[in-house]
C-alpha positions as CSV (number, residue, x, y, z in Angstrom):
1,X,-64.5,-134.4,39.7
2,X,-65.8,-136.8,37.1
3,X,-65.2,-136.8,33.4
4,X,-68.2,-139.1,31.0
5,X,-65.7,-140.7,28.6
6,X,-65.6,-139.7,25.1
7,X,-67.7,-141.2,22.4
8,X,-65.0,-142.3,20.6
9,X,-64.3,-144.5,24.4
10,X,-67.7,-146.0,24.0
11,X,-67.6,-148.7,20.9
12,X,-71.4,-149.6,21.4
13,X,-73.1,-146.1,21.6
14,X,-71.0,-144.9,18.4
15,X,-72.2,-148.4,16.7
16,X,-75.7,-147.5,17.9
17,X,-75.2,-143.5,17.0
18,X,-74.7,-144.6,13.4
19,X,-77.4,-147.1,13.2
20,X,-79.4,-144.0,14.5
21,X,-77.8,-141.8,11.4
22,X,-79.0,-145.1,8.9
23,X,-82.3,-144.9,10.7
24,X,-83.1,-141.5,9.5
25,X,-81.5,-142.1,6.2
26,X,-83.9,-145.0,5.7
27,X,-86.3,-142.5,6.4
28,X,-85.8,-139.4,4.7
29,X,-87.8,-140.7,1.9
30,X,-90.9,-141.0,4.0
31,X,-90.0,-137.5,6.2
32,X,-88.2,-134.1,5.4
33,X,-85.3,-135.2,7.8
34,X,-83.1,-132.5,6.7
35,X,-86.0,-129.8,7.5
36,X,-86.5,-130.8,10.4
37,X,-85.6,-128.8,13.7
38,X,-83.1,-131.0,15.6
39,X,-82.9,-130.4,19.1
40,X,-80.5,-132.6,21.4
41,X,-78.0,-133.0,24.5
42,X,-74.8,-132.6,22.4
43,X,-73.0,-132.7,25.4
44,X,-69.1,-131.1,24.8
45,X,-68.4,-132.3,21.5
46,X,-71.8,-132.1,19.8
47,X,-70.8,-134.8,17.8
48,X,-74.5,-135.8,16.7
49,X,-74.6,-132.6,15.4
50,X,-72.1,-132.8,13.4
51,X,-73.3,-136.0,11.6
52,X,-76.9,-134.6,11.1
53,X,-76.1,-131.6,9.5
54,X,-73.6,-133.2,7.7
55,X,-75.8,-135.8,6.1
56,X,-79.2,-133.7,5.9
57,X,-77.7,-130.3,5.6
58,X,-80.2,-129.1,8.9
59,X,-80.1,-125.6,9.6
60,X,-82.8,-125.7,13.1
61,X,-80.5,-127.2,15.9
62,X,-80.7,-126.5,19.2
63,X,-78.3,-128.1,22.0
64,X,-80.1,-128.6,25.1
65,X,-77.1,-128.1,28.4
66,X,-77.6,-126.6,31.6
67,X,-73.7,-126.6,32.8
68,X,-72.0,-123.8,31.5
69,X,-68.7,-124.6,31.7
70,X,-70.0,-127.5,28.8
71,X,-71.5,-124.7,26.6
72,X,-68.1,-123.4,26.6
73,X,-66.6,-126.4,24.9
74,X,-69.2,-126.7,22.9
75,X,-68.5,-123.0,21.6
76,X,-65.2,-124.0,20.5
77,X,-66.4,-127.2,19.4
78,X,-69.7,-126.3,17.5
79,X,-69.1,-127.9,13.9
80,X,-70.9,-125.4,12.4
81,X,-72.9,-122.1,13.0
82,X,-76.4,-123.2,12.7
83,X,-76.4,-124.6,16.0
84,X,-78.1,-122.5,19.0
85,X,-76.2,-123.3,22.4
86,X,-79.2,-122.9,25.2
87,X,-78.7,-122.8,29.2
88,X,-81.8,-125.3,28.7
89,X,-82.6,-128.6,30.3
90,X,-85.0,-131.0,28.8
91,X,-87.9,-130.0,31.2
92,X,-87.4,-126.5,30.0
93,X,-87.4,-127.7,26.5
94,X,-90.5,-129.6,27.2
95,X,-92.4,-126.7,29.1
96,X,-92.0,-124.0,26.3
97,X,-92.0,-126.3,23.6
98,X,-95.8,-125.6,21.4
99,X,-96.9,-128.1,18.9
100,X,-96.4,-126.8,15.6
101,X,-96.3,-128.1,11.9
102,X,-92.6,-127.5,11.8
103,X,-91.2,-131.6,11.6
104,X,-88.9,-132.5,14.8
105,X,-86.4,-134.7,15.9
106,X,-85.7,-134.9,19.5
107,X,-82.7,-137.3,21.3
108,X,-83.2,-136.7,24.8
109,X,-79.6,-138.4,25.9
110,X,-79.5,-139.0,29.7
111,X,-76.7,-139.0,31.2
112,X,-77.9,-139.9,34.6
113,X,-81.0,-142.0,36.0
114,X,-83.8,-140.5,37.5
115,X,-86.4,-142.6,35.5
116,X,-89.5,-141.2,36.9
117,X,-88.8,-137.9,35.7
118,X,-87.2,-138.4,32.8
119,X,-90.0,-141.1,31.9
120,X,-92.6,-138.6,32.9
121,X,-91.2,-135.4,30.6
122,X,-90.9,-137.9,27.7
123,X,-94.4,-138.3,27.7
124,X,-95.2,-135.3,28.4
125,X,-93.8,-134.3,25.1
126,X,-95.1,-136.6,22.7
127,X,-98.2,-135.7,23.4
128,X,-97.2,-132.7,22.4
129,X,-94.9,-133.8,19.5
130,X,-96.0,-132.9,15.7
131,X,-97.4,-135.8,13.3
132,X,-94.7,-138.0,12.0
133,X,-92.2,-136.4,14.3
134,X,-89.1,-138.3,15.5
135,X,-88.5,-139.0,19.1
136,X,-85.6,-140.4,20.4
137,X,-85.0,-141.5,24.4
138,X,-81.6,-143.2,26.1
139,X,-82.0,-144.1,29.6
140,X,-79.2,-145.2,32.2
141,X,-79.6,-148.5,33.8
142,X,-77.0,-148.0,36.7
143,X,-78.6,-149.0,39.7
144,X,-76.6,-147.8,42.4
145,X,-78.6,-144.5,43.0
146,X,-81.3,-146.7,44.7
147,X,-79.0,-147.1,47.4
148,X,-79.7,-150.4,49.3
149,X,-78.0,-153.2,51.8
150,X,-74.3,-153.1,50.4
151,X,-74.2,-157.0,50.8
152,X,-77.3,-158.1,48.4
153,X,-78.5,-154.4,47.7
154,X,-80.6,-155.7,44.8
155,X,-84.2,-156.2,46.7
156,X,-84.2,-153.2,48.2
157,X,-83.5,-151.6,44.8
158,X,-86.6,-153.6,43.5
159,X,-88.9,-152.5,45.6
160,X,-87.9,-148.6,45.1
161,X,-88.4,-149.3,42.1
162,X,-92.2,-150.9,42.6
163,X,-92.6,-147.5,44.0
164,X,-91.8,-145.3,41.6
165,X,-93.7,-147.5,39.2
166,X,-96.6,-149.6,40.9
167,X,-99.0,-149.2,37.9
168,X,-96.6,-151.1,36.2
169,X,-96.2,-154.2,37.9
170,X,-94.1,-155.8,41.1
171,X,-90.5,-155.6,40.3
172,X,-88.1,-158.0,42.4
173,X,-84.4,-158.0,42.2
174,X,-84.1,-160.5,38.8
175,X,-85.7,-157.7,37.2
176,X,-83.3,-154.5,38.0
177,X,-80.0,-156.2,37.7
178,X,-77.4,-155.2,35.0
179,X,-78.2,-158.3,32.9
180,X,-82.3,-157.5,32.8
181,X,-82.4,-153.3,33.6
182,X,-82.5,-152.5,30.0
183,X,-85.7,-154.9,29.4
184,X,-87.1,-153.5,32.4
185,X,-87.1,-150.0,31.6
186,X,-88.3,-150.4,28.4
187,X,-91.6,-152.4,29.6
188,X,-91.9,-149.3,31.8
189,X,-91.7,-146.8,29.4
190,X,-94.1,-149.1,26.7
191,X,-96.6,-148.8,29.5
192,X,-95.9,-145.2,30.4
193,X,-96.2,-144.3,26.8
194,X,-99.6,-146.4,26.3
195,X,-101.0,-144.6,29.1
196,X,-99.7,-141.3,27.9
197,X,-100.8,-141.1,24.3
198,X,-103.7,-143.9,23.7
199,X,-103.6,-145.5,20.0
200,X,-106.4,-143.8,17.7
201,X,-106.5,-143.6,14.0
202,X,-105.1,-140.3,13.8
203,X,-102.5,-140.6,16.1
204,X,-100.3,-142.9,17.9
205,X,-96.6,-144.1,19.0
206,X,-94.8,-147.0,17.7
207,X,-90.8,-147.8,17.9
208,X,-88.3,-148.0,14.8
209,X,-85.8,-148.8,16.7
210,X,-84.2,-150.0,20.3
211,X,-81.3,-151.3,21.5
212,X,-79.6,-152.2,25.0
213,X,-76.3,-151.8,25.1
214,X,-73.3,-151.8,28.2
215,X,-70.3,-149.4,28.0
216,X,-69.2,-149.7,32.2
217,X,-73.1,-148.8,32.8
218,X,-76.2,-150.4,31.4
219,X,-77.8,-148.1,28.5
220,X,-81.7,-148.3,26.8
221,X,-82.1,-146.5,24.1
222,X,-85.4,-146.0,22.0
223,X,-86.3,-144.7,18.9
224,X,-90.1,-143.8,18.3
225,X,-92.4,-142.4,15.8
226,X,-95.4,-140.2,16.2
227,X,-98.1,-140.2,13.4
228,X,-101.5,-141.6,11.8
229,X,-101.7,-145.1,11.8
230,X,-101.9,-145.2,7.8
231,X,-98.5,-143.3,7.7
232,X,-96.8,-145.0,10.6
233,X,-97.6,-148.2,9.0
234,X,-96.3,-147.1,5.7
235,X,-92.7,-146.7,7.1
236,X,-92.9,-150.1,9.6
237,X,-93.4,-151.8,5.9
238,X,-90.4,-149.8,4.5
239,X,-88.4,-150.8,7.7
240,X,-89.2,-154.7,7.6
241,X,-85.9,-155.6,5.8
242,X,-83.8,-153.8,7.9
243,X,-82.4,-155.9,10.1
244,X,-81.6,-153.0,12.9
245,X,-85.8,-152.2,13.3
246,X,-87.6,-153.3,16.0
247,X,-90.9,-152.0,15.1
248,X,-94.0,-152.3,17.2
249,X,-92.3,-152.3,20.7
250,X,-90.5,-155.0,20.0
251,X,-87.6,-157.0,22.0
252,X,-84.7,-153.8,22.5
253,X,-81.5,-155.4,20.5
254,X,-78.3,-156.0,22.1
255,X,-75.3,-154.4,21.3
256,X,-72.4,-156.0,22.7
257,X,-68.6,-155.2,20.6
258,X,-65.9,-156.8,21.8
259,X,-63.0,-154.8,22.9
260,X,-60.4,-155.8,19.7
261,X,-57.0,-154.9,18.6
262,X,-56.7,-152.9,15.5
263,X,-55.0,-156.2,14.2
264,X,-57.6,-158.9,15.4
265,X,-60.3,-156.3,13.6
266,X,-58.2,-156.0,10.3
267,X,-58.1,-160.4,11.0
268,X,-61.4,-160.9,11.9
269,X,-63.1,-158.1,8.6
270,X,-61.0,-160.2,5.9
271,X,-62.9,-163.1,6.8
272,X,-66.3,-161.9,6.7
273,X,-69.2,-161.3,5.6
274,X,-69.3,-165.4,4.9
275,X,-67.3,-166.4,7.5
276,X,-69.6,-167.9,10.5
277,X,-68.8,-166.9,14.2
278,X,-67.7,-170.5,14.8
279,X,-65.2,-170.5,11.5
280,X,-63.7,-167.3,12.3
281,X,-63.1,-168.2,16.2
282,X,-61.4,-171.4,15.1
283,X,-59.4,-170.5,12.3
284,X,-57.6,-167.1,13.8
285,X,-57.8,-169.4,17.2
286,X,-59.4,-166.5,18.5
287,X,-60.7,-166.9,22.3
288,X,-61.5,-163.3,23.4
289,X,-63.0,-165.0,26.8
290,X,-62.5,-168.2,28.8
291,X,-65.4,-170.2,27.6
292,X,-64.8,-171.2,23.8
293,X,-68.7,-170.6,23.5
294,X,-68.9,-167.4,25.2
295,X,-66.2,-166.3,22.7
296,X,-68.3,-167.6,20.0
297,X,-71.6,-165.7,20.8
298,X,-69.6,-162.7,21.0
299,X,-68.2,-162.7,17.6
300,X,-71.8,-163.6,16.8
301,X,-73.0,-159.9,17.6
302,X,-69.7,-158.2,16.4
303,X,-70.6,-160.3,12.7
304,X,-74.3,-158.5,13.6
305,X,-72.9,-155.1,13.6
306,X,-69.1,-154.9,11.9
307,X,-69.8,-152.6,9.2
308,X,-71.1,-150.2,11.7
309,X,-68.2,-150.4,14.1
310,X,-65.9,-147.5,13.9
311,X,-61.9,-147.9,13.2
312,X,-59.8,-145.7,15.6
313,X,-55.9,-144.7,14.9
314,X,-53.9,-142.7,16.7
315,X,-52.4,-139.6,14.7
316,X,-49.8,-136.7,15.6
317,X,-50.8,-133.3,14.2
């Protein structure tokens, strides 16, 4: 028996949760986000649901789970009663779901890999997805499904991959480890996506946001819009100064917080949001790694994303 840790055990996809939460703020202005129906796999503690309704006030939310012994946490863990608990999986979602004018945000969260599926029911629903609707995708990146030699199990892994995904190119083993997965996949699912719903005037699919990010196992996740080219190009405008968009299917971001001590946070915060990476490393003589540059370039992405990071303390009831 196996347990996925809690979100509040995995620093980078909460940091990445709330940049999602600021992502839709940013665009409330632009889309009715709290009208629109929400549907997601809230997994046990529905904790995305919580947030959504709490900042937007939704009222349509539908939790996609097909283990029942989940939808029985999540009954005694629902926030709040607007939320409809299904015995559906994401390819049942998919195969009943009928465009409509209603607005839509979907976050289909995988838990485990099976790329060519899930990459193949993604499309299959935007091209089904309502104008200016919000799509959201997070793929795993662990490799070890494909199996392989257990001394350099790599190019075998590679050229399963080729396999599933030929049309998109040769793959070799530089390409699939945990370092390059994330970039991988999301070449894959560009391509996939092109092929899927070709660019016209009146409708097409273009990123707000993507990030890569590694909790014990390698995680893509992608944030995409589906609209008119005039509209879609109205909000990539209203994104450019955010400095959390990658619009245009551009590079995913890395998230990558270091593991700190409630006390080297409270150390590190006081000294920012001037203090450079380099300054603050030197002056708390600060080496969270071996190499004094690796340390460096660490604090460099925690500076990136601070304000986003969450502050856990433990408390008795």
């Amino acid at each position: 028996m196996k347990l996925s840790p809690a979100y509040h055990l995995r620093t980078n996809k909460t940091v990445e949760r709330v940049l999602f939460l600021e992502l839709l703020r940013k665009l409330n202005g632009n889309i009715p986000v709290g009208k629109c129906k929400y549907v997601s796999l809230g997994g046990p503690y529905l904790e995305d649901f919580s947030l959504i309704h709490g900042a937007f006030g939704n009222r349509d939310m539908v939790s996609l789970e097909i283990k029942e012994h989940v939808r029985s946490r999540q009954r005694i863990n629902r926030p709040h009663s607007q939320i409809v608990l299904t015995l559906d999986s994401t390819s049942d979602f998919v195969e009943k779901y009928q465009t409509d004018r209603k607005p839509l945000i979907v976050w289909f969260d995988y838990e485990r890999p099976d790329w060519k599926s899930q990459i193949s029911e993604s499309c299959e629903l935007l091209q089904k997805f309502p104008q200016m609707g919000i799509f959201k995708v997070t793929l795993s990146g662990k490799t070890d499904w494909l199996q392989g030699n257990p001394e350099d199990p790599l190019p075998e892994r590679a050229i399963k991959v080729t396999k599933m995904f030929g049309d998109y190119g040769n793959f070799t083993a530089g390409d699939i480890n945990d370092d390059s997965i994330c970039d991988t996949l999301y070449k894959i699912l560009h391509a996939a996506v092109a092929a899927a719903v070709p660019d016209t005037a009146k409708r097409m699919v273009r990123t707000l946001a993507s990030y890569q990010y590694n909790d014990g196992t390698p995680i893509l996740t992608v944030t995409m819009i589906v609209g008119p080219s005039a509209k879609i190009k109205q909000i990539e405008n209203k994104l450019k100064k955010w400095p959390f968009a990658n619009l245009n299917w551009d590079k995913p971001q890395r998230i990558a917080i270091p593991s700190l001590s409630l006390r080297e946070k409270l150390a590190v915060d006081q000294l920012l949001p001037n203090a450079s990476a380099t300054k603050i490393v030197k002056k708390l003589k600060l080496q969270l790694v071996e190499k004094y540059m690796d340390s460096v370039n660490i604090m460099k992405n925690y500076i990136q994303f601070y304000r986003h990071v969450p502050q856990f303390l433990r408390v008795t009831l």
